[in-house]
Backbone as XML, in Angstrom:
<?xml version="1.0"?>
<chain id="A" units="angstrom">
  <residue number="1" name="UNK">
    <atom name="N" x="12.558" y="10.092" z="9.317"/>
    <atom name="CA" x="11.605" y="10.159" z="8.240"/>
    <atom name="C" x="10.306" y="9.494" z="8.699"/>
  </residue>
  <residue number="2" name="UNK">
    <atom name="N" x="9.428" y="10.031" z="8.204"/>
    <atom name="CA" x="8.131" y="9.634" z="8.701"/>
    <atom name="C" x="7.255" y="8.332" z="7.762"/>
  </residue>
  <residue number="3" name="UNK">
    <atom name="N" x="7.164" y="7.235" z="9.144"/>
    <atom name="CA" x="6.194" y="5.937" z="8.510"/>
    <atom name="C" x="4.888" y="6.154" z="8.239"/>
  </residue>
  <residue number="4" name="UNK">
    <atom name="N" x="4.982" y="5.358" z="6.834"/>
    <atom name="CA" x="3.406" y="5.143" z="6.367"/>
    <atom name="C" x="3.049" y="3.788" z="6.147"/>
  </residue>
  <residue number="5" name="UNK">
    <atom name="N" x="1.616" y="3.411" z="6.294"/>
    <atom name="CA" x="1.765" y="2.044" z="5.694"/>
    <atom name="C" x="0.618" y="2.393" z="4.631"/>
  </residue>
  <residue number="6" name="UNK">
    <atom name="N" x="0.094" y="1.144" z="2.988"/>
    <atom name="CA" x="-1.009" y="1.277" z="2.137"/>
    <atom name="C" x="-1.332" y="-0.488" z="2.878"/>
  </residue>
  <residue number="7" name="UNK">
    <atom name="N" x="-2.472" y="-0.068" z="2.904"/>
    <atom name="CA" x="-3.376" y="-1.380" z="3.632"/>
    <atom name="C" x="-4.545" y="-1.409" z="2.216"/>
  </residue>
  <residue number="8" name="UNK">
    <atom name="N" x="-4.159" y="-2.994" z="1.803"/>
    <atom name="CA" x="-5.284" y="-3.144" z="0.551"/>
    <atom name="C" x="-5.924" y="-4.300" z="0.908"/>
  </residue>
  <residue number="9" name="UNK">
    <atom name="N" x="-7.057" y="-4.276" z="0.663"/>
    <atom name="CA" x="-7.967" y="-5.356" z="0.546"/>
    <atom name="C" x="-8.059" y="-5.832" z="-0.782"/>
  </residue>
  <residue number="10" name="UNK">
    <atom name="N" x="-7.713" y="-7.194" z="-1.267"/>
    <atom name="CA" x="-7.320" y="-7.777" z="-2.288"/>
    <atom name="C" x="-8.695" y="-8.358" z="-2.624"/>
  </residue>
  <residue number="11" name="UNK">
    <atom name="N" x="-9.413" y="-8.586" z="-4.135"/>
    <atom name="CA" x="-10.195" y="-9.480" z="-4.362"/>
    <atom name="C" x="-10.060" y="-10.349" z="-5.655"/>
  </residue>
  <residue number="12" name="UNK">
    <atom name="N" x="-10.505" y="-10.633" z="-6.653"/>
    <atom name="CA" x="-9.835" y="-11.870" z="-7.068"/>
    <atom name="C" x="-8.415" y="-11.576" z="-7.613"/>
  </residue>
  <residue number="13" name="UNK">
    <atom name="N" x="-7.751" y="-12.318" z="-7.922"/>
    <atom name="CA" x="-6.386" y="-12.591" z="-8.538"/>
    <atom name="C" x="-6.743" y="-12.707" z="-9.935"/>
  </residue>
  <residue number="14" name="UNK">
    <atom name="N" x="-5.573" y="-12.015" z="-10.825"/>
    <atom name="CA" x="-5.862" y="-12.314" z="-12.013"/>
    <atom name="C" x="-5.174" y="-13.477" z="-12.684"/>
  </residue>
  <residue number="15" name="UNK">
    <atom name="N" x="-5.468" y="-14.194" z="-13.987"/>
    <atom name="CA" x="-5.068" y="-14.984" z="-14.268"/>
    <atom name="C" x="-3.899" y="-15.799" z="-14.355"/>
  </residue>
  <residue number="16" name="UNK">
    <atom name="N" x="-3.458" y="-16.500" z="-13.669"/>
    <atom name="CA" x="-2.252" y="-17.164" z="-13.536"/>
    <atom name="C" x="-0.678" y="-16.388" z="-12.340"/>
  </residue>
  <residue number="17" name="UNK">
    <atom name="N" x="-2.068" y="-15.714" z="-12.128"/>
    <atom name="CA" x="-0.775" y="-15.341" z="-10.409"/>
    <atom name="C" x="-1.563" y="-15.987" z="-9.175"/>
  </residue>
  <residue number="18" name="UNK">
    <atom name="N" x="-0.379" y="-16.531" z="-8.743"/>
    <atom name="CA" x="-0.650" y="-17.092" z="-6.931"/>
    <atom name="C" x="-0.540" y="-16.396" z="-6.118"/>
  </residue>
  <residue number="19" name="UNK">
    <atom name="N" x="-1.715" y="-16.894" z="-5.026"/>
    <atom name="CA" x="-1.840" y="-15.767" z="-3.955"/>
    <atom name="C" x="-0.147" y="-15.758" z="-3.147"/>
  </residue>
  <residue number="20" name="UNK">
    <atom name="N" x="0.741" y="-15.954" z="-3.474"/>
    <atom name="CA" x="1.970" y="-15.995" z="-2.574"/>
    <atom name="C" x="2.215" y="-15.056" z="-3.609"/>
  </residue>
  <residue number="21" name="UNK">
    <atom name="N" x="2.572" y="-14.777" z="-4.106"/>
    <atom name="CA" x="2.824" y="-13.705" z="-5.601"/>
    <atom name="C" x="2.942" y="-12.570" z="-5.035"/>
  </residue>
  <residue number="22" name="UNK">
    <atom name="N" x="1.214" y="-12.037" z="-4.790"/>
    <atom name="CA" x="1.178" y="-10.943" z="-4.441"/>
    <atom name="C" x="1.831" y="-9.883" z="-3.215"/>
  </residue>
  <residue number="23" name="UNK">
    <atom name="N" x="1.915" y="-10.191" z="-1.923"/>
    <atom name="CA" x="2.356" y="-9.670" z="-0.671"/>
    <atom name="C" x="4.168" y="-9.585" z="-1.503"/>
  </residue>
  <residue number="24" name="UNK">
    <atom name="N" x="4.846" y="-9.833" z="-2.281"/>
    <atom name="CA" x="6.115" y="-9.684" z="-2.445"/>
    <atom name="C" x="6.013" y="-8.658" z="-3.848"/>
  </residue>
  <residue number="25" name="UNK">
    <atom name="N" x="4.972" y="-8.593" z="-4.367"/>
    <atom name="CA" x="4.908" y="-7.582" z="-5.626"/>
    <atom name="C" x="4.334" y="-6.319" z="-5.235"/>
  </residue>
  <residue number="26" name="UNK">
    <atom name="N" x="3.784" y="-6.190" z="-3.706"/>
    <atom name="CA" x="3.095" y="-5.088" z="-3.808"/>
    <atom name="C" x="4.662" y="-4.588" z="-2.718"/>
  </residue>
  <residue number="27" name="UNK">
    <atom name="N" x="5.019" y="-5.264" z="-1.794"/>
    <atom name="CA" x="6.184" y="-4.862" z="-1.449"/>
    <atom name="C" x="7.318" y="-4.221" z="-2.232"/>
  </residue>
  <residue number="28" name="UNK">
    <atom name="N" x="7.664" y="-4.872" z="-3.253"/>
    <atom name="CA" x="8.376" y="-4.572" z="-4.806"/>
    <atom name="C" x="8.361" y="-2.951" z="-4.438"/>
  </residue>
  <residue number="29" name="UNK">
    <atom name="N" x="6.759" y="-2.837" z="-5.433"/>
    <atom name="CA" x="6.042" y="-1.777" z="-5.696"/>
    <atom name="C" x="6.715" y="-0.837" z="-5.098"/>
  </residue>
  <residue number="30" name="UNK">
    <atom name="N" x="6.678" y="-0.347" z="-3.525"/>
    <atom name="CA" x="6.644" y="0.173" z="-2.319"/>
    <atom name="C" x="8.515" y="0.809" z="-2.782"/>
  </residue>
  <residue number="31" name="UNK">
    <atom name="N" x="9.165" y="-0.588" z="-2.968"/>
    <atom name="CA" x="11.115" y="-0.265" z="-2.867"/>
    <atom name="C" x="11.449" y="0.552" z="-3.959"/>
  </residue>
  <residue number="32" name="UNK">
    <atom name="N" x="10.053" y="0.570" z="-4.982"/>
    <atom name="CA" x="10.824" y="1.818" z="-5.781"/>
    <atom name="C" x="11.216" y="2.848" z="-5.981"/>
  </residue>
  <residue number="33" name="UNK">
    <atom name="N" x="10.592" y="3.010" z="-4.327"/>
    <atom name="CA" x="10.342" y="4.696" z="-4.242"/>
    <atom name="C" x="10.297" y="5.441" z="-2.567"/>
  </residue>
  <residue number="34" name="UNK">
    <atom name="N" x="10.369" y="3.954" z="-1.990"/>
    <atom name="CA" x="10.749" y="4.253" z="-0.672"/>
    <atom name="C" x="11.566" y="3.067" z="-0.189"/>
  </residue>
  <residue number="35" name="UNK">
    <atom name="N" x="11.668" y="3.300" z="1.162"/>
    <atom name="CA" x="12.678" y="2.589" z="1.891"/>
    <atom name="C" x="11.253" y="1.652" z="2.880"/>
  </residue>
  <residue number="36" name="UNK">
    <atom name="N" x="11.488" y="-0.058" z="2.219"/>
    <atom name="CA" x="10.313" y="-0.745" z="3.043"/>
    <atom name="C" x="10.550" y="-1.594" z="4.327"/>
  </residue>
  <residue number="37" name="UNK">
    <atom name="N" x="9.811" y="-0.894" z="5.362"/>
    <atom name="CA" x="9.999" y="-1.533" z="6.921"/>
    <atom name="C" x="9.580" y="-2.642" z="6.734"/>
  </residue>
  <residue number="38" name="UNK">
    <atom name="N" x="8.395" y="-2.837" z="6.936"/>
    <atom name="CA" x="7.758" y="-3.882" z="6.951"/>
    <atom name="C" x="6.518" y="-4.500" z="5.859"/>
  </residue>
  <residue number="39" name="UNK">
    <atom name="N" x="6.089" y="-5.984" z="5.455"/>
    <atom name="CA" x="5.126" y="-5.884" z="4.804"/>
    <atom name="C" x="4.236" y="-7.397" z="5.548"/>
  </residue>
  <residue number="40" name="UNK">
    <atom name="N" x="3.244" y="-7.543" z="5.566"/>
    <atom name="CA" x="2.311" y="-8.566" z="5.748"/>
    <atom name="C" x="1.022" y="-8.795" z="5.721"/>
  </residue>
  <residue number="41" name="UNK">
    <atom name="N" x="0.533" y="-10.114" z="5.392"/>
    <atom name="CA" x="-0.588" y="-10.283" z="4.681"/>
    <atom name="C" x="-1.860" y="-10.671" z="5.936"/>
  </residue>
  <residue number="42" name="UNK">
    <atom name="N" x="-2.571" y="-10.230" z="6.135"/>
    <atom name="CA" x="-3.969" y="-10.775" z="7.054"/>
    <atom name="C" x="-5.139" y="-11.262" z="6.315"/>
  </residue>
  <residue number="43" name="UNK">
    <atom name="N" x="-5.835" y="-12.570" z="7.095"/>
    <atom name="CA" x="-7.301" y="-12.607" z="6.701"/>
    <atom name="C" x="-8.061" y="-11.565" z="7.257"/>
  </residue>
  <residue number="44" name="UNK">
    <atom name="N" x="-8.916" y="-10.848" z="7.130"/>
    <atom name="CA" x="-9.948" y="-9.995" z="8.220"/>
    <atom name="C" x="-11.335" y="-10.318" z="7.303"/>
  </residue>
  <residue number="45" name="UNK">
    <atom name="N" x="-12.401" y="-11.109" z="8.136"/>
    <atom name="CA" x="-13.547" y="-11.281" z="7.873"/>
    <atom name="C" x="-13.755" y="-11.900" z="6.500"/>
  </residue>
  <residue number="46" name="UNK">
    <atom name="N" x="-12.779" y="-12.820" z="6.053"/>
    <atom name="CA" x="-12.447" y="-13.909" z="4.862"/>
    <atom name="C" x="-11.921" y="-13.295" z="3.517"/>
  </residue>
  <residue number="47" name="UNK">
    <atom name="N" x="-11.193" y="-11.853" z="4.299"/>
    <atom name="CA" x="-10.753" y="-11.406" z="3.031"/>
    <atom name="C" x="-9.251" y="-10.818" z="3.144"/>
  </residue>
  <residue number="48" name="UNK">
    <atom name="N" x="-8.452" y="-10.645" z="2.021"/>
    <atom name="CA" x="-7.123" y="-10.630" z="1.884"/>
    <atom name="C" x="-7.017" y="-9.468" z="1.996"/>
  </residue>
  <residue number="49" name="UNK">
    <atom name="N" x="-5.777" y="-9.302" z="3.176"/>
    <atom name="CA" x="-5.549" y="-7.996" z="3.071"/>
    <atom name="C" x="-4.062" y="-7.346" z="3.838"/>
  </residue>
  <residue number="50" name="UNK">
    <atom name="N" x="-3.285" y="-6.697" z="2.582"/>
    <atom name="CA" x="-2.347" y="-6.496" z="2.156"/>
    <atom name="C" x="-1.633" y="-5.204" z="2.920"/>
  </residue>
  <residue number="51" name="UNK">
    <atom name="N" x="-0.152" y="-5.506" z="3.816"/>
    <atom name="CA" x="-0.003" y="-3.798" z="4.232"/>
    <atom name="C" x="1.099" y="-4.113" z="4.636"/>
  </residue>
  <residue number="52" name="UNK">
    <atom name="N" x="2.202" y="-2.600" z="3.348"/>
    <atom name="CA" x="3.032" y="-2.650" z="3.477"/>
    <atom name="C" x="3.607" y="-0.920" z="3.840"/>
  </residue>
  <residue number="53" name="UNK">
    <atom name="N" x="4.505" y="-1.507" z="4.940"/>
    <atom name="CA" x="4.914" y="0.162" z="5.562"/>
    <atom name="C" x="6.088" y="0.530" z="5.112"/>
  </residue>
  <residue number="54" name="UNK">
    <atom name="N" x="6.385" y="1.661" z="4.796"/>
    <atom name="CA" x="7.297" y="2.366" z="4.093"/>
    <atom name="C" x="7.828" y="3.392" z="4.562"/>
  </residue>
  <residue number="55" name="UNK">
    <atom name="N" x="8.706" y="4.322" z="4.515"/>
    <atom name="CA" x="9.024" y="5.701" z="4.741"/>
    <atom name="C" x="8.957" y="6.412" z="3.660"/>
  </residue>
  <residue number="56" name="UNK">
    <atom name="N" x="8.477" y="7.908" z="4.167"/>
    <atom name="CA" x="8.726" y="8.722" z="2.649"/>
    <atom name="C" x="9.057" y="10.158" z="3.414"/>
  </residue>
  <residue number="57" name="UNK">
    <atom name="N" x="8.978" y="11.323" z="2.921"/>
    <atom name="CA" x="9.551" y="12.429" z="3.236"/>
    <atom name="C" x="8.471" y="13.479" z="4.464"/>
  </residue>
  <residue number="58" name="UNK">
    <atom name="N" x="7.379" y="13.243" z="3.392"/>
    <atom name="CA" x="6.062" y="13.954" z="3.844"/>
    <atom name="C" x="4.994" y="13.612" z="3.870"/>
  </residue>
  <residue number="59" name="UNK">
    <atom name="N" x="3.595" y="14.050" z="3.737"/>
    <atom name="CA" x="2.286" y="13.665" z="3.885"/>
    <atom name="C" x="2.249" y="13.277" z="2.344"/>
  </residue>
  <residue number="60" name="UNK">
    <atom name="N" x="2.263" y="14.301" z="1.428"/>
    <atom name="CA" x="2.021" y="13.918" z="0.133"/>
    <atom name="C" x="2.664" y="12.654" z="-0.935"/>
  </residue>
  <residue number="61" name="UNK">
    <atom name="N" x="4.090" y="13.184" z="-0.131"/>
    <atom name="CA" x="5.025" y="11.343" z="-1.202"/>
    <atom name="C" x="4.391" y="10.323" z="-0.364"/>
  </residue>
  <residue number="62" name="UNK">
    <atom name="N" x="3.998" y="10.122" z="0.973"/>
    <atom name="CA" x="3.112" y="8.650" z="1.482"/>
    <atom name="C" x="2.070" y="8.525" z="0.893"/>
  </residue>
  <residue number="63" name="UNK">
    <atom name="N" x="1.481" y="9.531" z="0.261"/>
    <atom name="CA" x="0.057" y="9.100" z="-0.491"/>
    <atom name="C" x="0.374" y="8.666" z="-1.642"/>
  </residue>
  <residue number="64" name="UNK">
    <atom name="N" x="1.306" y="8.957" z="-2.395"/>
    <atom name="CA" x="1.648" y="9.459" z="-3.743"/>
    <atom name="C" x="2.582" y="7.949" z="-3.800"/>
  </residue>
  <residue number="65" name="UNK">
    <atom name="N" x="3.208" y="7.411" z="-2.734"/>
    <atom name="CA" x="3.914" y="6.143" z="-2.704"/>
    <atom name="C" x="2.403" y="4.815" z="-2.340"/>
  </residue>
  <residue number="66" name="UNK">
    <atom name="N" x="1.442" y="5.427" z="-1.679"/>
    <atom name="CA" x="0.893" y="3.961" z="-1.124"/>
    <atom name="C" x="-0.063" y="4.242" z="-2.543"/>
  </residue>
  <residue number="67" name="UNK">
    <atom name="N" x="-0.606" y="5.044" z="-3.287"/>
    <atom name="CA" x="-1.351" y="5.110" z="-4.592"/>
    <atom name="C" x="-0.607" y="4.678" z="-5.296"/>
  </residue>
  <residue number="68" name="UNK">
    <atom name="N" x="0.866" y="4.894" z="-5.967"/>
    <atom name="CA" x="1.390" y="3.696" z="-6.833"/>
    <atom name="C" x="1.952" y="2.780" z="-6.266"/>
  </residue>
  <residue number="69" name="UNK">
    <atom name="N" x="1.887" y="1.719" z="-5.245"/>
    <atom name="CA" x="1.350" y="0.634" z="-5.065"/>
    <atom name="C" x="0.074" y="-0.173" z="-5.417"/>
  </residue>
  <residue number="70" name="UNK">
    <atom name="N" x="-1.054" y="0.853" z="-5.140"/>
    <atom name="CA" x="-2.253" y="-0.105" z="-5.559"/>
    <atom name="C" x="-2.132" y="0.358" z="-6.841"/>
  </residue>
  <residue number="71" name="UNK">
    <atom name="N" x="-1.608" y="0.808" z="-7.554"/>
    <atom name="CA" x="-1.755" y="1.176" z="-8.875"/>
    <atom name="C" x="-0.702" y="-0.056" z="-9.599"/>
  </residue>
  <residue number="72" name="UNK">
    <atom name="N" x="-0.223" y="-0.219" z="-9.007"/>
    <atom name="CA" x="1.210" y="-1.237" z="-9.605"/>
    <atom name="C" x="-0.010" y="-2.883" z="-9.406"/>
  </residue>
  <residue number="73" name="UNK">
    <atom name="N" x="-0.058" y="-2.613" z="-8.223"/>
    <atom name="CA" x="-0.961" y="-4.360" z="-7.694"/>
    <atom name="C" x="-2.233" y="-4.637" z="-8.478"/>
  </residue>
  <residue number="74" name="UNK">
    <atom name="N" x="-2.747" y="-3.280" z="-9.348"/>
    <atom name="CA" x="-3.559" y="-3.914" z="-10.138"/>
    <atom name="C" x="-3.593" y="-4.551" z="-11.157"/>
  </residue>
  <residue number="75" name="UNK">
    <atom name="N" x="-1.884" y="-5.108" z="-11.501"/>
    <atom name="CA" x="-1.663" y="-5.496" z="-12.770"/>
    <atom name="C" x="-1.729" y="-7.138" z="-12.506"/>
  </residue>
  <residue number="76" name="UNK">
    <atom name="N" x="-1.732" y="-7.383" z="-11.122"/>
    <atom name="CA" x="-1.580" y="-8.979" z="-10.579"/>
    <atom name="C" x="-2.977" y="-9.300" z="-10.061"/>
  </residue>
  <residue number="77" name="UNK">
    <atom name="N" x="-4.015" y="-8.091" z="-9.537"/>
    <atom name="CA" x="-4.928" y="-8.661" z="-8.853"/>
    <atom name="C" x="-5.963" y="-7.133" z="-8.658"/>
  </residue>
  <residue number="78" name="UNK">
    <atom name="N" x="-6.948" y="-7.638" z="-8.009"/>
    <atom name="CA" x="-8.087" y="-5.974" z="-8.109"/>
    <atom name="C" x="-8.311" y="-5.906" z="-6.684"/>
  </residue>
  <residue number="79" name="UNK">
    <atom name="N" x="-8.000" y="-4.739" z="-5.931"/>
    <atom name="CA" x="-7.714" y="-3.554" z="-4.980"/>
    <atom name="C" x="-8.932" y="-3.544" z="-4.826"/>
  </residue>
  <residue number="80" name="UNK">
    <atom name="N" x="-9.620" y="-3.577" z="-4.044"/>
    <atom name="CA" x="-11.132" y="-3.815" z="-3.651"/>
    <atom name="C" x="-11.069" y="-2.214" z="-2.575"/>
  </residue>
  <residue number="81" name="UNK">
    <atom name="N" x="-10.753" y="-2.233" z="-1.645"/>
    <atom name="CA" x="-10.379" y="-1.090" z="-0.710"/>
    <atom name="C" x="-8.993" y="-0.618" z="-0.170"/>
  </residue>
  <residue number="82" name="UNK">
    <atom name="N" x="-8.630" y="0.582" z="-0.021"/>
    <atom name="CA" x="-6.842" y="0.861" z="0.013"/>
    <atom name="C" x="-7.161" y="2.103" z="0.996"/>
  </residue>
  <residue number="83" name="UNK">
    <atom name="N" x="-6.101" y="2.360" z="1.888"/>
    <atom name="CA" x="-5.873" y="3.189" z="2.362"/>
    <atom name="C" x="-4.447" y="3.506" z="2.868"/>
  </residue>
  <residue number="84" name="UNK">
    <atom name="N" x="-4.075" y="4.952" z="3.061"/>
    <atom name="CA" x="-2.891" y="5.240" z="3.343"/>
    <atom name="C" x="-2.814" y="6.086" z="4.576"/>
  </residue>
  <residue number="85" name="UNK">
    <atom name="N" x="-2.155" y="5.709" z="5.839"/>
    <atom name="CA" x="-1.805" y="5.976" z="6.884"/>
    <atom name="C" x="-0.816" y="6.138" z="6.869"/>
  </residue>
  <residue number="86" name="UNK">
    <atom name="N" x="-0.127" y="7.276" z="8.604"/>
    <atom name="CA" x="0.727" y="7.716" z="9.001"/>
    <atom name="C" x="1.016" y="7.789" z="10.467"/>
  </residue>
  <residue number="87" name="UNK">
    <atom name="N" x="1.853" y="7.114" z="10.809"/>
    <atom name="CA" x="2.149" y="6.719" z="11.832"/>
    <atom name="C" x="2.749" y="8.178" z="12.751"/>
  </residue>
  <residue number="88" name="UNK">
    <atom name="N" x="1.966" y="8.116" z="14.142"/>
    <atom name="CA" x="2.610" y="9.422" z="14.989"/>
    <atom name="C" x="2.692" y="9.044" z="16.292"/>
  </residue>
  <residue number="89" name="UNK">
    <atom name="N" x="3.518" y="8.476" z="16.703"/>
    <atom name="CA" x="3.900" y="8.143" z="17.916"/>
    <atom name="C" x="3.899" y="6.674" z="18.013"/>
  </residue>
  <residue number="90" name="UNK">
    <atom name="N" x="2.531" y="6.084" z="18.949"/>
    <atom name="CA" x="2.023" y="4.622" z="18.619"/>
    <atom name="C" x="0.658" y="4.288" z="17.620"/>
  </residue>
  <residue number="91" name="UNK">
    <atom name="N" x="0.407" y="5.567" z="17.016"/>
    <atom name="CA" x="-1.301" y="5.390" z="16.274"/>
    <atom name="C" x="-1.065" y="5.594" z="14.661"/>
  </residue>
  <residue number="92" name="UNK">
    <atom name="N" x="-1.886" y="5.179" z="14.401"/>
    <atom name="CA" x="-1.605" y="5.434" z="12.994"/>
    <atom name="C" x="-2.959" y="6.306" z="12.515"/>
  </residue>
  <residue number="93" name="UNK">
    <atom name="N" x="-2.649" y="7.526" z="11.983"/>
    <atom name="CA" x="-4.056" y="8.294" z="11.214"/>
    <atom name="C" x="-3.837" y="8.129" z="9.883"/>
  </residue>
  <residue number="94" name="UNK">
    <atom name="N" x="-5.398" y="8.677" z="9.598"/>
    <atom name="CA" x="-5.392" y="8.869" z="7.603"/>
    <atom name="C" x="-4.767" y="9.641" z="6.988"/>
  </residue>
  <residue number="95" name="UNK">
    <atom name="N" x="-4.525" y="9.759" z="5.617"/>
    <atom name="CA" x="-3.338" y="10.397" z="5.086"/>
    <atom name="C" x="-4.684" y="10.472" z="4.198"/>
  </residue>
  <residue number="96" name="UNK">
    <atom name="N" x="-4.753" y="11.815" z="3.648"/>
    <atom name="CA" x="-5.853" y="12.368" z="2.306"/>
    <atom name="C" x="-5.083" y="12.406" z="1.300"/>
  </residue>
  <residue number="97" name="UNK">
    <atom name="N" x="-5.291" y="12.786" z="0.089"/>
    <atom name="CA" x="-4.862" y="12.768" z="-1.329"/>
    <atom name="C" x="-4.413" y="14.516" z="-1.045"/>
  </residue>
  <residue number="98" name="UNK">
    <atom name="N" x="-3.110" y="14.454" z="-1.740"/>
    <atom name="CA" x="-2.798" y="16.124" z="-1.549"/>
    <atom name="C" x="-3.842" y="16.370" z="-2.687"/>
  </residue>
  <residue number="99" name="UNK">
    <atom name="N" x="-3.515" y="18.169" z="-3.228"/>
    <atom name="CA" x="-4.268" y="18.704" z="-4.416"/>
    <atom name="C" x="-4.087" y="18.293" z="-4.909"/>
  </residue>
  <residue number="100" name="UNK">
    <atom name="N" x="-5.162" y="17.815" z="-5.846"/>
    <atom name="CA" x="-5.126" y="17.145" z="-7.352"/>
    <atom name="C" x="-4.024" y="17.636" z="-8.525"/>
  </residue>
  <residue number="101" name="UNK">
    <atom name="N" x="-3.367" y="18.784" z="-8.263"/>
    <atom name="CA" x="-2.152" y="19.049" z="-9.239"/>
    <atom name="C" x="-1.121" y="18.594" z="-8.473"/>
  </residue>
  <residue number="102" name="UNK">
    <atom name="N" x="-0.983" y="18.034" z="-7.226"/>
    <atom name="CA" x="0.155" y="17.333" z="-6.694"/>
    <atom name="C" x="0.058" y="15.798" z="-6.771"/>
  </residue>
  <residue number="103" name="UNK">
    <atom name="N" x="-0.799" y="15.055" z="-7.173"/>
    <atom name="CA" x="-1.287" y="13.552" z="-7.149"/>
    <atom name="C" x="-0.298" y="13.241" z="-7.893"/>
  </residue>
  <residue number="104" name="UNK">
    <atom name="N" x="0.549" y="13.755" z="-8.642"/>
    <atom name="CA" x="1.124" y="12.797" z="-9.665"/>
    <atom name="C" x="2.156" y="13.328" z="-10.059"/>
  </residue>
</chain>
């Protein structure tokens, strides 16, 4: 099955969640609907940023899985930038939004 990871750039936290909170809720997110490899948190250029890799079937459930993630993580904190990649060999490329009657 083919890896994806959603890489978010986190900006403030909302009220009364800790930044340890988050990297295990957006992981959560991820197990509801896929099977999660890996997840971990980086500074890059003083900012938080969130990426957790998953498996899913195809191009469209990796989008459709790393979009409800940041859709789930906005209930703890605000998603500043997100993207969803797909791993092919050793590289990882972009993953686009299928048709808008498949988003959801």
């Amino acid at each position: 099955m083919p890896s994806f990871r959603v890489t978010v750039t986190i900006g403030a936290l909302h009220p009364g969640v800790q930044p340890e909170e988050v990297l295990p809720f957006a992981a959560a997110a991820a197990e509801k609907w896929a099977v999660v490899e890996a997840s971990d948190l980086a500074v890059v250029r003083g900012s938080a940023r969130i990426i957790v890799r998953f498996t899913a079937e195809d191009t469209a459930a990796g989008w459709r899985i790393g979009r409800t993630v940041v859709d789930d993580l906005s209930a703890v904190a605000e998603p500043v930038v997100w993207t969803v990649t797909l791993r092919d060999g050793g590289r990882w490329y972009p993953v686009h939004p299928p048709h808008r009657d498949e988003q959801r």
